[in-house]
VEXDO-502472 format. One record per atom (N, C-alpha, C): residue number from 0; x, y, z; residue in one letter. Coordinates in pm, whole numbers, plus 32768, in hexadecimal, padded with zeros to 4 digits. Example, Ala and Ser with C-alpha at 12.3 -4.5 7.8 and 13.67 -1.06 7.14 Angstrom:
! VEXDO-502472
NODE_pos_X_Y_Z_code
NODE_0_8527_7DC7_830C_A
NODE_0_84CE_7E3E_830C_A
NODE_0_8528_7EB6_830C_A
NODE_1_8505_7F1F_82C4_S
NODE_1_8557_7F96_82CA_S
NODE_1_850A_8003_8313_S
END
This chain:
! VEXDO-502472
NODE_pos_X_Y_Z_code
NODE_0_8054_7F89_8000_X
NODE_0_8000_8000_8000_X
NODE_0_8058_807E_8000_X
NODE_1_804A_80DF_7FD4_X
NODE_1_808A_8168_7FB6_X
NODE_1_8006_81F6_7F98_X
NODE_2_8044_8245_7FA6_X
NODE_2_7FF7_82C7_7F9E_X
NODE_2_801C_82F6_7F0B_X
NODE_3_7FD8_833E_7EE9_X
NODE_3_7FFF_8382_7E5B_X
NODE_3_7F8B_840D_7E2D_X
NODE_4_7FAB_845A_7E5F_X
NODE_4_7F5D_84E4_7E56_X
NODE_4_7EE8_84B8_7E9F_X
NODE_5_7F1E_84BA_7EF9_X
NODE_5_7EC3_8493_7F7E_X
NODE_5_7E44_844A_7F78_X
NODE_6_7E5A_83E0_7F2F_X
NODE_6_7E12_837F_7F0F_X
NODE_6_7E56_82EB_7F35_X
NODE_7_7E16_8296_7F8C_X
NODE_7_7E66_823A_7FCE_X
NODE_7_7E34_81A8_7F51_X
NODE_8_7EB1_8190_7F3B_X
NODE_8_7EC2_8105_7EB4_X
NODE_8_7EF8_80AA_7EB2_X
NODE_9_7EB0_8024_7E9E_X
NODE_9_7F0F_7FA2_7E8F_X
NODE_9_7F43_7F83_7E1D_X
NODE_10_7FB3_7F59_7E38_X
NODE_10_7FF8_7F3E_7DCB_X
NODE_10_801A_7E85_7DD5_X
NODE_11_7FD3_7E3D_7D91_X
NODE_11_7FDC_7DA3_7D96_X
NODE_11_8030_7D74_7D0C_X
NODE_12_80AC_7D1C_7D3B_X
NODE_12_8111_7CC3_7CF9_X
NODE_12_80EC_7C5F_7CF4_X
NODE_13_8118_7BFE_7C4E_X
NODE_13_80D5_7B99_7C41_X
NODE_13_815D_7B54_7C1F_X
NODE_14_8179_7ADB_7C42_X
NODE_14_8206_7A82_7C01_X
NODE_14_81D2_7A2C_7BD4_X
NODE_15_822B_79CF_7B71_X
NODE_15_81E6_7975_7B2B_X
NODE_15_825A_78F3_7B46_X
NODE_16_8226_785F_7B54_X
NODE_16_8296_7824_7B90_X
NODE_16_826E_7780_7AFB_X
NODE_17_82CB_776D_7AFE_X
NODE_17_82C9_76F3_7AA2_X
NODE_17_828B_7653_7AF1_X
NODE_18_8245_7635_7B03_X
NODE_18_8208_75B4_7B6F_X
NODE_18_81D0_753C_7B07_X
NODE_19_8200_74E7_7B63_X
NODE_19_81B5_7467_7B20_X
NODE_19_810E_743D_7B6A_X
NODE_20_80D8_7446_7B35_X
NODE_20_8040_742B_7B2D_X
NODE_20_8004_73BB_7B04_X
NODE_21_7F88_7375_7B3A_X
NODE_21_7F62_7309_7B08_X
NODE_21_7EE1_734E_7A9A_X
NODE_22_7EAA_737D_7AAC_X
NODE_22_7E53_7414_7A75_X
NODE_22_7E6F_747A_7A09_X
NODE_23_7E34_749C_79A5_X
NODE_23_7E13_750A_795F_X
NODE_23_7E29_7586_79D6_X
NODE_24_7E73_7600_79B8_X
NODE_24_7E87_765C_7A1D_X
NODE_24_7E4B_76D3_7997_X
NODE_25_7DD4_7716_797E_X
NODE_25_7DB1_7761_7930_X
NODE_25_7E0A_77E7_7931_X
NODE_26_7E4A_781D_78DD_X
NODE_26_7EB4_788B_78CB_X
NODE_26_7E5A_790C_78A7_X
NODE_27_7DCC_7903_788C_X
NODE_27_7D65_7941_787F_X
NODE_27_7D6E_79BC_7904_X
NODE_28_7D83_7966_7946_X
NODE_28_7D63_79BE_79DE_X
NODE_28_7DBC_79D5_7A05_X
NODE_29_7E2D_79DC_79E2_X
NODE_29_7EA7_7A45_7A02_X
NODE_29_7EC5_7AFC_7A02_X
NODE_30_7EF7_7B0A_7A2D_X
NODE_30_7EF3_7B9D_7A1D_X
NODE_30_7F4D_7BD3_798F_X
NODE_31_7FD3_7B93_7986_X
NODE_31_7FD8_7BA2_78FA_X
NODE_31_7FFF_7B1E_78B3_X
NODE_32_7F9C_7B05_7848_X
NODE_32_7FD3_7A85_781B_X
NODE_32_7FFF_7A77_7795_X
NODE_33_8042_7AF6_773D_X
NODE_33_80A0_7AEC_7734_X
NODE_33_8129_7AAE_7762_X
NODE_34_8162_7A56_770C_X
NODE_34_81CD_7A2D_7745_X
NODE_34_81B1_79AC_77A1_X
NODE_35_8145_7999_77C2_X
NODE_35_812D_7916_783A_X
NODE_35_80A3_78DB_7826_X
NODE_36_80B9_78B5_7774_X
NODE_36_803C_786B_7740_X
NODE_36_8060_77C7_7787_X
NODE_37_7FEB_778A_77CD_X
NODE_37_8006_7713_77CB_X
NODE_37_7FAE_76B7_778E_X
NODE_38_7F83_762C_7754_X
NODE_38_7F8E_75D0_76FA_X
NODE_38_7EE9_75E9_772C_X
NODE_39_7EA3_75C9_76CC_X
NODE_39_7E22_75B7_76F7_X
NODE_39_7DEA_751C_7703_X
NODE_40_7E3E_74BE_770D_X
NODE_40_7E3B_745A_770C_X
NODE_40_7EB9_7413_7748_X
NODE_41_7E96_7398_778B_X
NODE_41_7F01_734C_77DF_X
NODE_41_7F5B_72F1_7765_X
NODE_42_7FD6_731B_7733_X
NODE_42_8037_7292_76F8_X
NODE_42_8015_721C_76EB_X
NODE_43_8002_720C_778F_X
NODE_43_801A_7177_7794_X
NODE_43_7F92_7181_781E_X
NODE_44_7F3B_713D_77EF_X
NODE_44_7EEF_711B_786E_X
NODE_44_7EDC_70B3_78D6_X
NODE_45_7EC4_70C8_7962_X
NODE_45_7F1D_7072_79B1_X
NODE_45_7E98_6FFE_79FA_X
NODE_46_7EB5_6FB7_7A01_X
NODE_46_7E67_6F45_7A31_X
NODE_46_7EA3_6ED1_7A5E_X
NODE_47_7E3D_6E77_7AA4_X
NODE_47_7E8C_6E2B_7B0D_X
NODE_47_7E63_6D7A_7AD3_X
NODE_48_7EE9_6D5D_7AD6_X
NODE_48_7EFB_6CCB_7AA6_X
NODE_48_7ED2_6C5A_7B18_X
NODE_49_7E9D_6BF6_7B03_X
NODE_49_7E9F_6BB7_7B91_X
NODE_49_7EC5_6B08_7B21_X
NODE_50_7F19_6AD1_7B54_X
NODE_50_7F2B_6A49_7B1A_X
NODE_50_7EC8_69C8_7B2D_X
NODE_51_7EB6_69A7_7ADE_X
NODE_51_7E2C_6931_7AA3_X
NODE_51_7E68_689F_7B3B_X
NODE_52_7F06_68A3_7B2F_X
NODE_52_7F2D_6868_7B83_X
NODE_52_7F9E_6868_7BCE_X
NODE_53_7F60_6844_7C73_X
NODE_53_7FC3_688F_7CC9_X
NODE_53_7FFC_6830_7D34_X
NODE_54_8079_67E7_7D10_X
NODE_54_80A8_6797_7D6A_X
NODE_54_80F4_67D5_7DC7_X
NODE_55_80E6_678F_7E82_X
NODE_55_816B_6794_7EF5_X
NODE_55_8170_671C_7F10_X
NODE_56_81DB_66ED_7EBA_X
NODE_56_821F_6677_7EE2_X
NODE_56_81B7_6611_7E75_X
NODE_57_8189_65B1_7ECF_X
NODE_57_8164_6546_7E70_X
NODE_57_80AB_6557_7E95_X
NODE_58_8089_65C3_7E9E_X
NODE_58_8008_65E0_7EC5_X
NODE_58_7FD4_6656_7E75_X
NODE_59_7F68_6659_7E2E_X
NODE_59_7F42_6679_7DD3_X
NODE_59_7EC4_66F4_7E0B_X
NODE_60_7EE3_6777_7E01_X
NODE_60_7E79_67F1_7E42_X
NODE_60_7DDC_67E8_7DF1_X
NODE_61_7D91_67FA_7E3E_X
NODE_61_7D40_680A_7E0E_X
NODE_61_7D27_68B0_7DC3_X
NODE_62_7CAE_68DE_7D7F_X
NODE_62_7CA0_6984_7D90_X
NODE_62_7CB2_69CD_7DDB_X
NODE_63_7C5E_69BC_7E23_X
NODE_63_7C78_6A23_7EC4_X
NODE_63_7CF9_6A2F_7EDE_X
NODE_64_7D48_69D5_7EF5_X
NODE_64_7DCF_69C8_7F2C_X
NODE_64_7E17_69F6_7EB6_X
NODE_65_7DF2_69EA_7E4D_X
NODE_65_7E6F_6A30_7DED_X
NODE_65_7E5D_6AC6_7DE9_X
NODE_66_7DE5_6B0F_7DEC_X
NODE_66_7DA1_6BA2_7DE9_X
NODE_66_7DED_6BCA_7E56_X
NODE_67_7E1A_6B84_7ED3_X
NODE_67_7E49_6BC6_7F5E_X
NODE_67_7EE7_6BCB_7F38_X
NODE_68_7F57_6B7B_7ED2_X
NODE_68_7F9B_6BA0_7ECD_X
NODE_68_7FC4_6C03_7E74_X
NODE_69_7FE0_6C79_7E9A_X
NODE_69_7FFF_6CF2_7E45_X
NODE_69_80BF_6D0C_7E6D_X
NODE_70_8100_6CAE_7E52_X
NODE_70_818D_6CDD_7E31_X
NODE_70_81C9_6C6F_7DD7_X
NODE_71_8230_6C91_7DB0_X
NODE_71_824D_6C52_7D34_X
NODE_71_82EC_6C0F_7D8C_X
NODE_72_82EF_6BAB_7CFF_X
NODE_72_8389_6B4A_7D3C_X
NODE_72_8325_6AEB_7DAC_X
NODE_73_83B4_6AA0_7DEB_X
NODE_73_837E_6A48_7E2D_X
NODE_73_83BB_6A48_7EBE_X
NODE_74_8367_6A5F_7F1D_X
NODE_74_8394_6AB8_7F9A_X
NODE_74_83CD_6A27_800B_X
NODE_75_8402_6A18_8066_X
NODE_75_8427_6998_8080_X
NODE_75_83D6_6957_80BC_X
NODE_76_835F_69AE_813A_X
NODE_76_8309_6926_8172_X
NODE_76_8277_6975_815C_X
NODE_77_81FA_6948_8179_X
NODE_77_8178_696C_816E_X
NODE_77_813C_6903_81D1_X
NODE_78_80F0_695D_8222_X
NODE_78_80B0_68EC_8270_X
NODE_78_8001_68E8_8237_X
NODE_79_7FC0_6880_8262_X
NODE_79_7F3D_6890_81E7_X
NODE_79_7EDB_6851_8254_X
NODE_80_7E6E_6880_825A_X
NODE_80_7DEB_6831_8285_X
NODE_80_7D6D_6828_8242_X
NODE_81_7D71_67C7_820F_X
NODE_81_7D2C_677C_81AA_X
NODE_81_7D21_66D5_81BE_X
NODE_82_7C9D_669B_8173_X
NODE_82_7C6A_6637_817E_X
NODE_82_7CE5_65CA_80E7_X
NODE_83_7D15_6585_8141_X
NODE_83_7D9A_6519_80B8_X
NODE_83_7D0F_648A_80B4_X
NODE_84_7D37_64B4_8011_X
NODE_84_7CEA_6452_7FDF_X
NODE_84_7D6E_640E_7F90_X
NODE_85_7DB4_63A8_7FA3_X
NODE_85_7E16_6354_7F75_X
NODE_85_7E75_63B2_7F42_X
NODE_86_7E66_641F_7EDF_X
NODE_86_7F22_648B_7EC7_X
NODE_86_7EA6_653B_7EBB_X
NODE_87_7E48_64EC_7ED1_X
NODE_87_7DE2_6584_7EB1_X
NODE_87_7DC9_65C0_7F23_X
NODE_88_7E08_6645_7F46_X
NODE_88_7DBD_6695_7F9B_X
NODE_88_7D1B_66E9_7F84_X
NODE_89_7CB8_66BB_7FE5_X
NODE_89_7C3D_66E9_7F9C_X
NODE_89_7C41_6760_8010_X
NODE_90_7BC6_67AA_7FF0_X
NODE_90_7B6B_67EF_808A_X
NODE_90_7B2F_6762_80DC_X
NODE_91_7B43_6777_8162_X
NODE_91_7B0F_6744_81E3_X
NODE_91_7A87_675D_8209_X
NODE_92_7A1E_6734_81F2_X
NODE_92_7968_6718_8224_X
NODE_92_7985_6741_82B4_X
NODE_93_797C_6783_82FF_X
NODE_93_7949_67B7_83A7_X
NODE_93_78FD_674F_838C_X
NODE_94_78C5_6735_8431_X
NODE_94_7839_66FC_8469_X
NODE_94_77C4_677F_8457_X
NODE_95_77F6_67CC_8469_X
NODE_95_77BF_686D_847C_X
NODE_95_77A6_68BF_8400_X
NODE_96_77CA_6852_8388_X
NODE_96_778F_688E_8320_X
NODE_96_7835_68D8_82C4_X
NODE_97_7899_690C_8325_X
NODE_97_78E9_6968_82EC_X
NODE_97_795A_6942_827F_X
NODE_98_7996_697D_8242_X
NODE_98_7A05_6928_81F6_X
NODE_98_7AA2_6967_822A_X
NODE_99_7AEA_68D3_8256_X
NODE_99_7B51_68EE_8283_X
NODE_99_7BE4_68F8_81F0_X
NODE_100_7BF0_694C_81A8_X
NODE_100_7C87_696B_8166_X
NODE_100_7CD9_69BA_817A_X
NODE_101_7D56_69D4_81AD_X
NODE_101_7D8A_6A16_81D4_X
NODE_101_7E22_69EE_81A1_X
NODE_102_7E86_6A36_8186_X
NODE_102_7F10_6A48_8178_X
NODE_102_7F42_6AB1_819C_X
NODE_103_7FA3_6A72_81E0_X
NODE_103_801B_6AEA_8206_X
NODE_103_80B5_6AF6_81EF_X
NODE_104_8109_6B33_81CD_X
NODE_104_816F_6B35_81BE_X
NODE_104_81CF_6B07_8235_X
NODE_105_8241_6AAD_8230_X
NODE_105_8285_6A97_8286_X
NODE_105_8267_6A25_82FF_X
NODE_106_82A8_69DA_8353_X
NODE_106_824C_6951_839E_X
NODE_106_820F_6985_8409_X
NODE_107_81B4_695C_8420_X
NODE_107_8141_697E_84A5_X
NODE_107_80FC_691C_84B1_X
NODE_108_8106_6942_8558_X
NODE_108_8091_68CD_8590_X
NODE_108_800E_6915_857A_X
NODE_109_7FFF_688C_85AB_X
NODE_109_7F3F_6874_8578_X
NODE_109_7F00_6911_85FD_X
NODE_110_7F39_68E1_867D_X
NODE_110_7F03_695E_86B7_X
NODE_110_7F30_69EA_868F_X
NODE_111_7FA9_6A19_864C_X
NODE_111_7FD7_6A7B_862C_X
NODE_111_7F55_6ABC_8583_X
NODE_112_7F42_6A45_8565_X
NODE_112_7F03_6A66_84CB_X
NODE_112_7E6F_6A9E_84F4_X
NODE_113_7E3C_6A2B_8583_X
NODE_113_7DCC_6A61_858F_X
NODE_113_7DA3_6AFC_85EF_X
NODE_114_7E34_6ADF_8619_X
NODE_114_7E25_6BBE_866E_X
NODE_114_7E37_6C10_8620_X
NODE_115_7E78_6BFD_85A3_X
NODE_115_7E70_6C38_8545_X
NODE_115_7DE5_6C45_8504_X
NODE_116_7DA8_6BE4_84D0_X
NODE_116_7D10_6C19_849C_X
NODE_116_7CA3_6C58_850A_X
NODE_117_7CD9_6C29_8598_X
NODE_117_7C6B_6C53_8610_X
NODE_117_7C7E_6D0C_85FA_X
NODE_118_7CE1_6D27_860E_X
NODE_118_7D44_6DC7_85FE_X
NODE_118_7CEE_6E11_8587_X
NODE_119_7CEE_6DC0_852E_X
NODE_119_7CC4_6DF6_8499_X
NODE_119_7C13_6E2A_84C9_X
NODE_120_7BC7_6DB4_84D1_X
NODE_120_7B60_6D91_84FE_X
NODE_120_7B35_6DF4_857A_X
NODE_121_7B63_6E0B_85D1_X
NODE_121_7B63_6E65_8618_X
NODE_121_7B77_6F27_85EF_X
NODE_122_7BBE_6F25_85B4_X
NODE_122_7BA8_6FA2_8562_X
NODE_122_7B6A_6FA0_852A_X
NODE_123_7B45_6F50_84B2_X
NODE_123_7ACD_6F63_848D_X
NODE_123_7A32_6F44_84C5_X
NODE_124_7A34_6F2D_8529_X
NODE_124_79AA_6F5F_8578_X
NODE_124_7986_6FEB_85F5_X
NODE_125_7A1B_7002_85F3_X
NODE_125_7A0C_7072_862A_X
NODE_125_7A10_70EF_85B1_X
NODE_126_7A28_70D8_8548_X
NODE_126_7A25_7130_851D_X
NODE_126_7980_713F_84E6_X
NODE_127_7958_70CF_84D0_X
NODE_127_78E4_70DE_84B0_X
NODE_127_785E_710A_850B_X
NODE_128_78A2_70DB_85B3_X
NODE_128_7847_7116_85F4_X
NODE_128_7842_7192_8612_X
NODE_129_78C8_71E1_85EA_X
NODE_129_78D8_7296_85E5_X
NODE_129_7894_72D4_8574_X
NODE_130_78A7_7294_84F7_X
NODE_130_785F_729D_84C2_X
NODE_130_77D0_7292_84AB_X
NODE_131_777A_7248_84DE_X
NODE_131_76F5_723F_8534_X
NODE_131_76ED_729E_8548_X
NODE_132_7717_72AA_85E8_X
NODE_132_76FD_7333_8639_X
NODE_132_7731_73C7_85F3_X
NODE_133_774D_73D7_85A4_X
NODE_133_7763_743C_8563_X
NODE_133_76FC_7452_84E2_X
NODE_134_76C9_740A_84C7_X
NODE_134_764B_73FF_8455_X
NODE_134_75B8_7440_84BD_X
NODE_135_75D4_73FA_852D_X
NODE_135_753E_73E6_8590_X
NODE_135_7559_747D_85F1_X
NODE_136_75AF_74C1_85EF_X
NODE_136_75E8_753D_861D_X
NODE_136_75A9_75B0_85AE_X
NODE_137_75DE_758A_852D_X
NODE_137_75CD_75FF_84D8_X
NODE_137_7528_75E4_84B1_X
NODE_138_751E_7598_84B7_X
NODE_138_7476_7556_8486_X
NODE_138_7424_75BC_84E0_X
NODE_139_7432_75A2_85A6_X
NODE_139_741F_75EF_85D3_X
NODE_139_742A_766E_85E2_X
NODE_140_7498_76CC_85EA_X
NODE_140_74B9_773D_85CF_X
NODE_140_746A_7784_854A_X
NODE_141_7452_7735_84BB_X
NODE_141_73DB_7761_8493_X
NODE_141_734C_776A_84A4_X
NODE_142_731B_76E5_84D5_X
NODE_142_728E_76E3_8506_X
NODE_142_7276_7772_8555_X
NODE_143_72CD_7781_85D5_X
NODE_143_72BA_77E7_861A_X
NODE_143_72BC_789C_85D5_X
NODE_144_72FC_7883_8576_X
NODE_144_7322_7903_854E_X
NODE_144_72DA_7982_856B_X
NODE_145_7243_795A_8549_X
NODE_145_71CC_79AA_8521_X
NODE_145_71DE_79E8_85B4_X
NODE_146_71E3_79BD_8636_X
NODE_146_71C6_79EE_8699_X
NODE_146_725F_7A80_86C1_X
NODE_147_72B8_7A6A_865E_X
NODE_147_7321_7AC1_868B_X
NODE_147_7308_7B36_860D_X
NODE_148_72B4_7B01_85B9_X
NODE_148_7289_7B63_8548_X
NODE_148_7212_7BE1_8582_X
NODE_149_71D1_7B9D_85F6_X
NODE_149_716E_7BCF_8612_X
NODE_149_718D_7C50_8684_X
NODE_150_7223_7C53_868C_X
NODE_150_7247_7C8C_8706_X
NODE_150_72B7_7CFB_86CC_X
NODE_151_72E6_7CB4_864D_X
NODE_151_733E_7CDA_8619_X
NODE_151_7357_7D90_8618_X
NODE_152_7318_7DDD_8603_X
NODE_152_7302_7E65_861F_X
NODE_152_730C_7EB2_86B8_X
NODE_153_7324_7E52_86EB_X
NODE_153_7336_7E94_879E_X
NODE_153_73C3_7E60_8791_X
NODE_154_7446_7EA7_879F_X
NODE_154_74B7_7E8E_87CD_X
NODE_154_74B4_7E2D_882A_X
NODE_155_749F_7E68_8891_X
NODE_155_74B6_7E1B_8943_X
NODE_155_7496_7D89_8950_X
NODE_156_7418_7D82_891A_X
NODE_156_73AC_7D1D_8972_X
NODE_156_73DE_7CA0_88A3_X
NODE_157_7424_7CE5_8846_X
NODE_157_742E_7C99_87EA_X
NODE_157_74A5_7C21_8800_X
NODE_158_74EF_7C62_8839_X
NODE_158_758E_7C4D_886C_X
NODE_158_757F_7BBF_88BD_X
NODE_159_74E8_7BDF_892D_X
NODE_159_74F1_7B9C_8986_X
NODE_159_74BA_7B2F_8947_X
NODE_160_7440_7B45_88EC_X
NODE_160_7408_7ABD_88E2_X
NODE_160_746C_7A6E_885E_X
NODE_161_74B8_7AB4_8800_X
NODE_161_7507_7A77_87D5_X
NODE_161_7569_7A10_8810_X
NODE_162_75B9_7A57_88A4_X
NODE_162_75CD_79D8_8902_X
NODE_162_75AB_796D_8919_X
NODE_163_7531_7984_895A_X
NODE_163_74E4_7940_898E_X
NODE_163_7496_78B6_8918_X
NODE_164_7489_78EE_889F_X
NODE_164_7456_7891_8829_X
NODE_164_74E4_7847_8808_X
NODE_165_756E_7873_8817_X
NODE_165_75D6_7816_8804_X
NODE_165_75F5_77A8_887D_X
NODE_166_75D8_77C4_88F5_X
NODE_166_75E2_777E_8980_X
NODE_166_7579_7704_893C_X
NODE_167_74E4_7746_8927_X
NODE_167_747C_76FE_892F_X
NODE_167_7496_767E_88A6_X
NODE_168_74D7_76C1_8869_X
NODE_168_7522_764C_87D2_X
NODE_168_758A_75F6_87FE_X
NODE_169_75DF_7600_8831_X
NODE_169_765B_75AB_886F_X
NODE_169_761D_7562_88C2_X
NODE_170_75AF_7565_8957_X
NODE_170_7598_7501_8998_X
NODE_170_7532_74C4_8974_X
NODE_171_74CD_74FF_8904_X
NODE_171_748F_7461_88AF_X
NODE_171_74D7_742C_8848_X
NODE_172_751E_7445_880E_X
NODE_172_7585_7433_87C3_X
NODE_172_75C4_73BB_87FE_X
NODE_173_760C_73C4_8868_X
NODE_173_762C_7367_88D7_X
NODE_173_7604_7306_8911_X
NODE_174_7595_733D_8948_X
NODE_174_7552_72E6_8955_X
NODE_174_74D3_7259_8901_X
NODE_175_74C8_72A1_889A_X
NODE_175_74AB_723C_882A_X
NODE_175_7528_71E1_87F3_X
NODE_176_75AC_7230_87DB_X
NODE_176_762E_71BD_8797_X
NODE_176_761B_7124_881D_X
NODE_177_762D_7166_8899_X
NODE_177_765B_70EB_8910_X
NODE_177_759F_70B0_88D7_X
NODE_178_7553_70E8_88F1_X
NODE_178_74F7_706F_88E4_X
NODE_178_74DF_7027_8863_X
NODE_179_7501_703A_87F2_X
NODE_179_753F_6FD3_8780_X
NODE_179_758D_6F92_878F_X
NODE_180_7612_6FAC_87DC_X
NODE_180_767D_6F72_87F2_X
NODE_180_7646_6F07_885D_X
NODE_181_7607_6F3B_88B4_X
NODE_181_75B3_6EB4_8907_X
NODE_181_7546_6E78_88EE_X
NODE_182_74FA_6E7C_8870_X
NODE_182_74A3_6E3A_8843_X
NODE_182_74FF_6DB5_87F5_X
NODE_183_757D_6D9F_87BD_X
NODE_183_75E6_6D9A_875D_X
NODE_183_7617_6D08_87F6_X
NODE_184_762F_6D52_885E_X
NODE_184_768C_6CDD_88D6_X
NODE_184_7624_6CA7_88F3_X
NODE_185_7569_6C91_890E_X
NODE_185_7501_6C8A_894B_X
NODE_185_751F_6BEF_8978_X
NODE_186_7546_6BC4_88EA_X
NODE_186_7556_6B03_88DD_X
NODE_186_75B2_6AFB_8905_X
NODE_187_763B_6B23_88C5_X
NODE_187_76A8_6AE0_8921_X
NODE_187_76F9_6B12_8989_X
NODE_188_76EE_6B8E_89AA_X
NODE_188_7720_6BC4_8A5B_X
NODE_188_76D5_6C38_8A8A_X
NODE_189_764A_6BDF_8ACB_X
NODE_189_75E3_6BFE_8B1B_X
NODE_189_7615_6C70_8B7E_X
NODE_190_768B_6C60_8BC2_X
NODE_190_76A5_6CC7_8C25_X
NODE_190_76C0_6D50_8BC6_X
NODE_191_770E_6D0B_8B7F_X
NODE_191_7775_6DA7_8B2A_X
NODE_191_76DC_6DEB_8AFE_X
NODE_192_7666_6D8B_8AC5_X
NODE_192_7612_6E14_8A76_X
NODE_192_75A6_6E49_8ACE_X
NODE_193_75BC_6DEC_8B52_X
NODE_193_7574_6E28_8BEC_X
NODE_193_75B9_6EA1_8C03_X
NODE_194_760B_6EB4_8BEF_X
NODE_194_767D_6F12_8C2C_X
NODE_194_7677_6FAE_8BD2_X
NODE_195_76C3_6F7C_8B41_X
NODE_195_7685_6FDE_8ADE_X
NODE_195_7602_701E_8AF9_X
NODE_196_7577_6FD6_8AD9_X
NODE_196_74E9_6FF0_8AFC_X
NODE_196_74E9_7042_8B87_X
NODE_197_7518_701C_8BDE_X
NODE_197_750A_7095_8C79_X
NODE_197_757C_7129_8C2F_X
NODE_198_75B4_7105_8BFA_X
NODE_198_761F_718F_8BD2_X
NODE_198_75C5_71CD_8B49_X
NODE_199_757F_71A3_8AE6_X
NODE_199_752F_71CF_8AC7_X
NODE_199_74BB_7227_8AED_X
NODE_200_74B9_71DC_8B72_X
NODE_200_741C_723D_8BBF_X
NODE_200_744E_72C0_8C1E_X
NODE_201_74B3_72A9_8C20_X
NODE_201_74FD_731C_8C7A_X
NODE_201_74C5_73A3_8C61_X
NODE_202_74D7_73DB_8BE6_X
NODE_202_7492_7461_8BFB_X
NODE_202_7417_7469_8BFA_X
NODE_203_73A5_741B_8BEB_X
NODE_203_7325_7414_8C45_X
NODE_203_7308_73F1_8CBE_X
NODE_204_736E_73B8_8CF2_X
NODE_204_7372_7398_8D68_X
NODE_204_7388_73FF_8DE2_X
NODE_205_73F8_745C_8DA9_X
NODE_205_7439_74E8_8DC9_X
NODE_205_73CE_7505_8DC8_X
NODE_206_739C_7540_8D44_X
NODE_206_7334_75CC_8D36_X
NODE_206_72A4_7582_8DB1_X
NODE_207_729B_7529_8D9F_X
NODE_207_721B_74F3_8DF9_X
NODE_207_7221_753A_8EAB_X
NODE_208_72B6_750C_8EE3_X
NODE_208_7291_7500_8F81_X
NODE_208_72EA_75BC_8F7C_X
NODE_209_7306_75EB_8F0F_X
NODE_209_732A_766B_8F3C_X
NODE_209_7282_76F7_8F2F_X
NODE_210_7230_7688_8EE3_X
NODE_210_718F_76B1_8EE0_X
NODE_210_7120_769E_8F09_X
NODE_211_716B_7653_8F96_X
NODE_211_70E3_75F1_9014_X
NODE_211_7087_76A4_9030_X
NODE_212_7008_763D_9046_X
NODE_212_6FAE_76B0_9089_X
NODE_212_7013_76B4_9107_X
NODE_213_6FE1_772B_9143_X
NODE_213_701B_774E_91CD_X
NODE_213_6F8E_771D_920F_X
NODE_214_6FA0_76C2_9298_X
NODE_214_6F2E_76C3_9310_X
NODE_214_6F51_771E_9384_X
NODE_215_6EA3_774A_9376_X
NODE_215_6E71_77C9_93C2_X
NODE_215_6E9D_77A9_944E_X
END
């Protein structure tokens, strides 16, 4: 920024850098493109090979297991959990319905392979239950809106109920994620979604005995 007859002005620099891209980078939208035309089309376009057949050792991958290896050459150990059908590694039938294929680079035990998918598995349900509660937050925060619209013209009392409509979004918000999350344990750990379910009721529980009638 600079002054210039007392007029305050930006002055914005643009560099141009040579990069490898998997992408069309349009030269259209440059500031000058003179000089830094690029291809409107890819050379060579890039896509992913996967081999028809994929041996470790004298055992023969199935799909799944070949799609999971993404490096090339031949690395020295792989540990694998999968169902051996005489040199064929297949997917594994659960009792539970699920399919067990898995590879990993390098030797591991069977418990190391499986804290590894628990780890995985675990992030991905927490992320999904933040995600939840962040859907069932903003969901709320709109439903309510109308009532901070209605106020919206009074500074003071707008401020407050704007608060107060974000408090009132976070602890149903809250309290709806734990009671999914304990509808989810109901069957298999009765205490944990006993437990959740009372931490769910908490802020009715609060607002209740802090709103007892008073006796005369």
């Amino acid at each position: 920024d600079y002054e210039e007859n007392g007029e305050k002005k930006t002055e914005t620099k643009y560099s141009y850098n040579t990069e490898w891209k998997s992408e069309v980078v349009k030269s259209k939208s440059f500031d000058r493109e003179i000089g830094h035309n690029n291809p409107s089309s890819m050379a060579v376009e890039s896509f992913i090979a996967v081999a028809a057949d994929v041996n470790v050792g004298n055992f023969h991958l199935s799909k799944g297991l070949s799609g999971e290896w993404s490096f090339l050459g031949r690395p020295d150990v792989v540990t694998i959990v999968a169902h051996q059908k005489e040199n064929q590694l297949t997917p594994y039938q659960t009792q539970s319905g699920n399919v067990l294929e898995l590879l990993y680079e390098g030797s591991l035990s069977a418990v190391e392979v499986f804290e590894k998918e628990h780890a995985a598995n675990s992030m991905l349900t927490w992320a999904l239950r933040f995600a939840g509660w962040l859907l069932m937050f903003v969901g709320i925060k709109l439903m309510t809106k109308i009532f901070h619209t209605l106020v919206d013209w009074i500074p003071g009392i707008r401020d407050l109920v704007s608060l107060g409509l974000t408090v009132f979004g976070l602890c149903v918000a809250t309290s709806l994620t734990l009671l999914t999350v304990a509808m989810g344990w109901i069957f298999y750990r009765p205490l944990v979604a006993l437990l959740l379910g009372i931490l769910a009721a908490m802020p009715i529980l609060i607002a209740r005995s802090r709103h007892r009638p008073k006796m005369l």
